[in-house]
N, C-alpha and C positions, 0 to 999 in steps of 0.2 A: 504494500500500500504506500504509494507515495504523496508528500507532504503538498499542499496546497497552502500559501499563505497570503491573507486576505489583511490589506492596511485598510482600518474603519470600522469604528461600531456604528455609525448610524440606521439607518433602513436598507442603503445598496448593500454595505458591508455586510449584514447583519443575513441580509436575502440569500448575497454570495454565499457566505459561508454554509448555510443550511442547506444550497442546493450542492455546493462541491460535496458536502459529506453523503450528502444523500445518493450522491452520484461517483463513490466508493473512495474519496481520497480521504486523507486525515490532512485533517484543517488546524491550521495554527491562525486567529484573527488577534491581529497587534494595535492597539491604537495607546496614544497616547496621553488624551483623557482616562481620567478613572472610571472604567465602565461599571456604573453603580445602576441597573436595570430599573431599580426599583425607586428612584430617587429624579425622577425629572421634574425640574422646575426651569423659568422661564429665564433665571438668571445661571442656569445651569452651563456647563459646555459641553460638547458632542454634537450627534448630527440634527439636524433641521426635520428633518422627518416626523417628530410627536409634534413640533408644531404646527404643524398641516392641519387642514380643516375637513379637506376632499378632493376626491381626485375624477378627473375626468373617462370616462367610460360608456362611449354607445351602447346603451341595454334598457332604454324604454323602446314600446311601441314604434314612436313617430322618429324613432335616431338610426342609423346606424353606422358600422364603422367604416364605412365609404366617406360620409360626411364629416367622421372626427377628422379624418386625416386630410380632406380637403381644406378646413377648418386650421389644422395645424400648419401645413402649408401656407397658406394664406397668411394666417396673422404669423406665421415666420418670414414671411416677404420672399418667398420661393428662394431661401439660402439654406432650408433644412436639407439633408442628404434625403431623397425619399425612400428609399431603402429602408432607412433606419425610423420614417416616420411611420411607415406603414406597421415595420415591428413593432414600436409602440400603442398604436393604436388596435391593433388584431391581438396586443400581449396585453394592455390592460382589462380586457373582455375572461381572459383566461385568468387572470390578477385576482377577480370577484370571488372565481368556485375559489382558488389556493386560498384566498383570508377567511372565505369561512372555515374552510375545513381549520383553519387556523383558531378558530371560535368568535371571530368578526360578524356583527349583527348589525349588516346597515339598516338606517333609516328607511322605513317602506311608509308608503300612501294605505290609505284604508281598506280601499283594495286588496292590497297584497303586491303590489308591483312596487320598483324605486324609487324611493324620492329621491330628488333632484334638487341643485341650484344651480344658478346661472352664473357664467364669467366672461368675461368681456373677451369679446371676436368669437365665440362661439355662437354658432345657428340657434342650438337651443339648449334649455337648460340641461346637463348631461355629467353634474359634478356629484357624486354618489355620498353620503354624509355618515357621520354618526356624531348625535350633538354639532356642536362646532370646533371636535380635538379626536378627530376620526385618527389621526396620525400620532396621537397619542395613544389609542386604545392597539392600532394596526404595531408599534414600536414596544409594548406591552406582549404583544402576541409571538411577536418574531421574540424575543429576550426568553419566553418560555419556551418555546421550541429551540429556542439555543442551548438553553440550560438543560435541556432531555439528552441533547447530544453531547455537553460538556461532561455530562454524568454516565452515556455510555462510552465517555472512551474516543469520541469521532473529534471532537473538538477541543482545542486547547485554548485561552483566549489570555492574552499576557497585557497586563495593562500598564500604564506607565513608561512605553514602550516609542520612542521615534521612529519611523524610518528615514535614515538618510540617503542612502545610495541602493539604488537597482544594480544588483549583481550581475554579470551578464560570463555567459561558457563560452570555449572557444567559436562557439559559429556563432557569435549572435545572438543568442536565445537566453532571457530571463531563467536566472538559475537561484533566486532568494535574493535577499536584502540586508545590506547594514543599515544596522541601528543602535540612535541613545536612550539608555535610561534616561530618564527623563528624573530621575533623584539623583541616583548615584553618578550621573554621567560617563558611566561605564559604555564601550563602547560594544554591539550584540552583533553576532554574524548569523543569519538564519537559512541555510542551504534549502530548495525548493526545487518542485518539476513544475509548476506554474505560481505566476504572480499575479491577485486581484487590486488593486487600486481603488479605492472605494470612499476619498477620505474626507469626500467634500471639498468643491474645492472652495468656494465664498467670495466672495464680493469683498472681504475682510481688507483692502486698501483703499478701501472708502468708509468715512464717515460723515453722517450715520451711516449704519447698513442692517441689514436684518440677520446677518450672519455672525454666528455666534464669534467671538476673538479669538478663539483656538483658531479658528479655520486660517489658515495661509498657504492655501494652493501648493499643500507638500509634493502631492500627487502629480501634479501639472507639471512642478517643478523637478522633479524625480525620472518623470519620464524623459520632459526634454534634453535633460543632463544625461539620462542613459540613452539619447539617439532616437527619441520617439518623434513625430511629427506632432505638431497643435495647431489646431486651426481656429478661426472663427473668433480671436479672443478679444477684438473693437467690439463684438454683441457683447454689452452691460445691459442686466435688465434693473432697471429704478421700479421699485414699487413706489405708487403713487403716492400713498397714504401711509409713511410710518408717523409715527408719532412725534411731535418736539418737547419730549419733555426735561424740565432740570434732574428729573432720576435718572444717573447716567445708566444702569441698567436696562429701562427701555426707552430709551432716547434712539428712534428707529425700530420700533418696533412694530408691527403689523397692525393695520385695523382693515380689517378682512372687507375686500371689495366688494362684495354681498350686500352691506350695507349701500355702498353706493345704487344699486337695485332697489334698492328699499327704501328709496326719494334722499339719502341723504344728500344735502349739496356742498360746492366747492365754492366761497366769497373769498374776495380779497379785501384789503385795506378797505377799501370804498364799501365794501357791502355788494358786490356786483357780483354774480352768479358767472364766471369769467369762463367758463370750460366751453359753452357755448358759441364762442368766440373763434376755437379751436376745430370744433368738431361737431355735426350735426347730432350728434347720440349723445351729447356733453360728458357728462359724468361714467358715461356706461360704453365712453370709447375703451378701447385698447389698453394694455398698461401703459404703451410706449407713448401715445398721445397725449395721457393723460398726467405723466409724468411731467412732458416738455411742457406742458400748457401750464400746470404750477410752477414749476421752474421757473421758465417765461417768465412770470410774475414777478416772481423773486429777485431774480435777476436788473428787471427791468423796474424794479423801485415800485411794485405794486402790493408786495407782499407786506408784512410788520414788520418789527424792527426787529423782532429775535429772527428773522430771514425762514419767514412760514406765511401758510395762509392758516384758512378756518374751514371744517366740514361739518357744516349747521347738520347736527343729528334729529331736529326736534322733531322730523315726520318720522322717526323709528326708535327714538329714546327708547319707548315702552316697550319694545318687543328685544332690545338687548339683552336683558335678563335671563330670556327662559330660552332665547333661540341662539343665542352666542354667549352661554355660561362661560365658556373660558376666557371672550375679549373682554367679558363685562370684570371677569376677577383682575385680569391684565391693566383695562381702564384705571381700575380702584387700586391698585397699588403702583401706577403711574402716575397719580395723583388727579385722575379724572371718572366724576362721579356724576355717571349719566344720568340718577334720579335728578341732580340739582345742576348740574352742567349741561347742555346742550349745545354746546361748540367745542371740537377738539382742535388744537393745534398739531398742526402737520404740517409734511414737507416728504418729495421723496427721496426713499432710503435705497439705498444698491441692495440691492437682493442676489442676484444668480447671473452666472455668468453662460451665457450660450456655448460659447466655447471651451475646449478642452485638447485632450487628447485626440487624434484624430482615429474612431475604431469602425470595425464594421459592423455586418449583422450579430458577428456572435460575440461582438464584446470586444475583441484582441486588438490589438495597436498594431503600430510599424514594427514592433519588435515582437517575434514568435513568442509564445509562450506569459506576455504581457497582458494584460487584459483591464480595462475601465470600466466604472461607471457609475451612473449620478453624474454629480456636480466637472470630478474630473472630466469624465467623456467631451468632447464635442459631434456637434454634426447633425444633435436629435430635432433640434428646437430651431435652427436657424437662424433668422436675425432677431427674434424674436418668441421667449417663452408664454406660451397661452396659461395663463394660470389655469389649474388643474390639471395642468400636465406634467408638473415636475414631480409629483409622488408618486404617479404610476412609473413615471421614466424610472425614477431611481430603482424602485422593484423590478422591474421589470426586467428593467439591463444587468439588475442586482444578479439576478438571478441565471442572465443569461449568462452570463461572467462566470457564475461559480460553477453553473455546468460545464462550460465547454475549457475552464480551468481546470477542473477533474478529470474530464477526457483527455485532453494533451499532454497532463499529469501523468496517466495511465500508460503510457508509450515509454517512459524518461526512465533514468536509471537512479535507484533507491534514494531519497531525501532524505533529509527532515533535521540536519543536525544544527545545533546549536554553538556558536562560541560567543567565549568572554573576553575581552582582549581591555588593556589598562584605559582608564579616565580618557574624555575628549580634551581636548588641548587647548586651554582656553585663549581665547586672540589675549595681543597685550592689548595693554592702556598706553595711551598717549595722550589726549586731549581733554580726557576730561567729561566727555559728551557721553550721557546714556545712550542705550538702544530704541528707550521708550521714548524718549524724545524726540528722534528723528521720526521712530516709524508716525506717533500723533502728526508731524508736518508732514509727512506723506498721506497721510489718509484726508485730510483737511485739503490738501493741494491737488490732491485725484478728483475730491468731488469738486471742486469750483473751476477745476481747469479742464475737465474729461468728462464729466457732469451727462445730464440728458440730451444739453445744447451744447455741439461743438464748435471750434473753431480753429481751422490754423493757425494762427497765432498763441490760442488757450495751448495745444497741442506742442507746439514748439518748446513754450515753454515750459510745459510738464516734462519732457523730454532734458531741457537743461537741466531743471531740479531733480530726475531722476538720478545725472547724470555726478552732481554735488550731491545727493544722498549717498550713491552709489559708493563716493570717495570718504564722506565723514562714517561711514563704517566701516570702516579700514581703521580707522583712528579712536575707538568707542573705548571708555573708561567700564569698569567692568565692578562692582561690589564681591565684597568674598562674606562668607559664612551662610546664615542661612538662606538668604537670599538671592545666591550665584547660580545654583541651578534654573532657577526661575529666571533670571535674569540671561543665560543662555537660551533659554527659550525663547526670547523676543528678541535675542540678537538671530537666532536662526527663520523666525517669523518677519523678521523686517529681511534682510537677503532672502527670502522666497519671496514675496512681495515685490521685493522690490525689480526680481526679476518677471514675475507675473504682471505688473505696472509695464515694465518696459513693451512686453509685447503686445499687450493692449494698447499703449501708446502711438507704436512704431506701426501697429496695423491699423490705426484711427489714419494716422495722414496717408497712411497708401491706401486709404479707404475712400476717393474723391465724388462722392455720393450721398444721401440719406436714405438709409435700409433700416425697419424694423429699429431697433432701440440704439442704431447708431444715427445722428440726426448731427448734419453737418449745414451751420447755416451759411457759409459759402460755398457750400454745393446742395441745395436742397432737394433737390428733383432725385429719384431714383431711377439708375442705369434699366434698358432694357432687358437686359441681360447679366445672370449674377455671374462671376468670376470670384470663386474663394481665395482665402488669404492664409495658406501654411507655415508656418517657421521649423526649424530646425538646431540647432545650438554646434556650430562647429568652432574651434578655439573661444571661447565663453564668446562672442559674437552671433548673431540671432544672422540664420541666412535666410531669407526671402523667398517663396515661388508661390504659383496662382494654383487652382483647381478649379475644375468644374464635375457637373452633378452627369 
């Protein structure tokens, strides 16, 4: 039986791992948060997954999945690989029987058939529910079915755990992973016949963002360093609506679009219902529309002075309570209390990146034996993510990841071994300058220069400042005792970043267009024809080529 190792507990990770063991490897899943199953809360860290609300799936009557994936297409501005949109949409049909057998009880109409909600660019309502923390109960369900196979033996799950570097054998082919403890700073060698990627990648060089601060695109960056291709990484998707609150906990924090459905509106300074402006659907366009048109605002001195507008709830107050128990508990310890408040300040937050790893139908990358999915992956979503479709994706791919990483696994010769090798080496000091510090001016500089509205110039000069980031971390003062391993963690969190920043950067200005949630207002008109945008990492330098579908 050879070793499968899967980086990620959230929901892809979590899917992978249960399908590789199921599909005869022994699975080692590594991550680097403390995977504590039973303990999610909202200031927690790990994957994005239990906060989900619902997820997209043709399975009433008047839907089917011809339409999701036309659907997907579309509001991805024809940059999704279809290939992989079509997987997605024919796999979350099959996603419904696997969570119940999982003990998943969605939401049904009185009937007996699904209830449904609706998300913007979708035909029709087709987002499957349970309460409004479906991806809580679904992230619940995978964690016992994990823990059935940690207890027969199929799975091992090491927490505290980095990965830093994809192992690679002589021909090419993903053979395991080094990695830090994340305490001891011990360095771990993990030998494998297949590698899952699963670790989320996040929006986490913007702030706000909706993505938890663990996340720094290890995955992205993991791959590109061991030789993998990325594509797609100018698609930023901005949720429209997170939150601005002084709780820095959820300052970016979701207030679930649904509501916008449900007559909330979007004012600005003036009192002026502005989204209207923008787009004939106002409130209930796209995310990518509906992002730029707040923005807009902000930008252009129409917004308040904390750089927000207002989403007058007062036609759906009353129905927050019993129909969104968990944004209602989120509101109240954000410091917004629907019964006496009826206006939330907002602004949008980075949420999920379209791009990734560049894989195919079954998962695997440029490099054999490698395999994505969720947030690392690119190519599903295109320019553009439809909400309720990033929680089937992650399962979905999750899954297909950990099967056909068992399969390939099955071919290879004996895994699974482990080493120890001494402490990571910590950079010197010289200057004086935290990690935290620079990565806060990066994340600050991503959003107002790389934002929903770009611009050549904004672009340029994100590019210089990546470029002075890139050099004051060479030079970063470093704390010792308890504080030092933590504190290498945000020096390795800002260099992934900061190399995740650059490619997005450098594919924003070779991007001379507006596509889905890249929106260039010196080029606003979109191309007739899409031509992608891959990189590749040869002497640390990012090299260049197009794709097409």
């Amino acid at each position: 039986m050879n070793t499968v190792i899967v980086v990620g507990a959230g929901g892809a990770g979590i899917a992978a791992a249960i399908e590789a063991a199921e599909n005869g490897a022994r699975v080692t899943l590594v991550t680097k948060a403390l995977y504590e199953k039973d303990k999610y809360t909202w200031a927690s860290t790990g994957g994005c997954t239990w906060k989900t609300h619902a997820f997209n799936v043709a399975i009433t009557p008047i839907d089917s999945v011809e339409d999701h994936i036309n659907d997907t297409i579309v509001g991805g501005s024809f940059a999704n690989n279809p290939a992989l949109a079509e997987t997605l949409c024919h796999g979350a049909r099959e996603l419904v029987d696997w969570l119940e057998e999982l003990g998943i009880t969605f939401e049904r109409e009185l009937d007996g058939s699904f209830a449904t909600r609706p998300f913007g660019g979708c035909g029709i309502p087709r987002g499957v529910y349970l309460e409004d923390r479906l991806g809580y109960y679904i992230q619940t369900a995978l964690a016992a079915r994990l823990a059935q196979l940690v207890a027969d033996g199929c799975v091992s799950v090491i927490s505290g755990v980095r990965a830093t570097r994809i192992l690679l054998d002589d021909n090419g082919w993903a053979s395991g992973i080094e990695a830090l403890a994340v305490d001891s700073l011990e360095t771990l060698t993990f030998t494998a016949a297949g590698v899952v990627l699963a670790d989320g990648g996040g929006a986490s060089m913007y702030a706000p963002s909706a993505a938890s601060m663990d996340k720094s695109c290890d995955g992205i960056v993991l791959g590109l360093k061991a030789g993998a291709e990325v594509i797609d990484m100018e698609f930023v998707q901005f949720h429209p609506t997170g939150l601005a609150s002084n709780v820095l906990t959820f300052d970016g924090s979701l207030v679930e679009e649904a509501l916008r459905f449900d007559g909330a509106q979007l004012l600005n300074r003036s009192g002026k219902r502005f989204m209207l402006d923008y787009d004939p659907r106002g409130e209930m366009a796209t995310r990518d529309v509906v992002s730029r048109g707040i923005y807009r605002e902000i930008i252009e001195g129409r917004g308040f002075d904390n750089k927000d507008v207002r989403l007058d709830i007062s036609s759906c107050a009353h129905i927050i309570s019993t129909t969104y128990p968990a944004l209602h508990e989120r509101l109240i310890q954000a410091g917004f209390d629907p019964g006496t408040n009826n206006v939330l300040n907002i602004r949008p937050t980075a949420h999920f990146l379209m791009g990734g790893l560049r894989i195919d139908t079954e998962a695997e990358t440029s490099i054999p034996g490698l395999f994505a999915a969720g947030e690392t992956a690119g190519g599903v979503h295109g320019a553009n993510r439809l909400g309720g479709n990033g929680l089937s994706e992650c399962l979905v791919f999750g899954r297909i990841a950990g099967r056909n990483a068992a399969r390939h696994a099955a071919g290879r010769p004996e895994t699974g071994d482990i080493d120890v090798s001494p402490s990571f080496k910590q950079p010197s000091c010289q200057n004086g300058e935290t990690p935290e510090s620079v990565l806060r001016e990066l994340r600050s500089s991503m959003y107002w220069n790389v934002g929903p509205v770009r611009t050549k110039l904004g672009l340029l000069t994100m590019l210089g400042l990546i470029s002075t980031f890139e050099e004051r971390a060479q030079r970063l003062a470093f704390t010792t005792g308890s504080r030092a391993a933590a504190q290498i963690q945000t020096y390795l969190d800002l260099t992934n970043l900061l190399l995740a920043s650059r490619v997005i950067v450098e594919g924003a200005l070779m991007r001379t267009e507006s596509r889905g949630a890249h929106f260039r207002d010196d080029y606003p008109d979109m191309l007739n024809e899409f031509s992608g945008s891959s990189a590749t990492l040869k002497d640390d330098r990012l090299v260049w080529s197009s794709y097409g579908h």
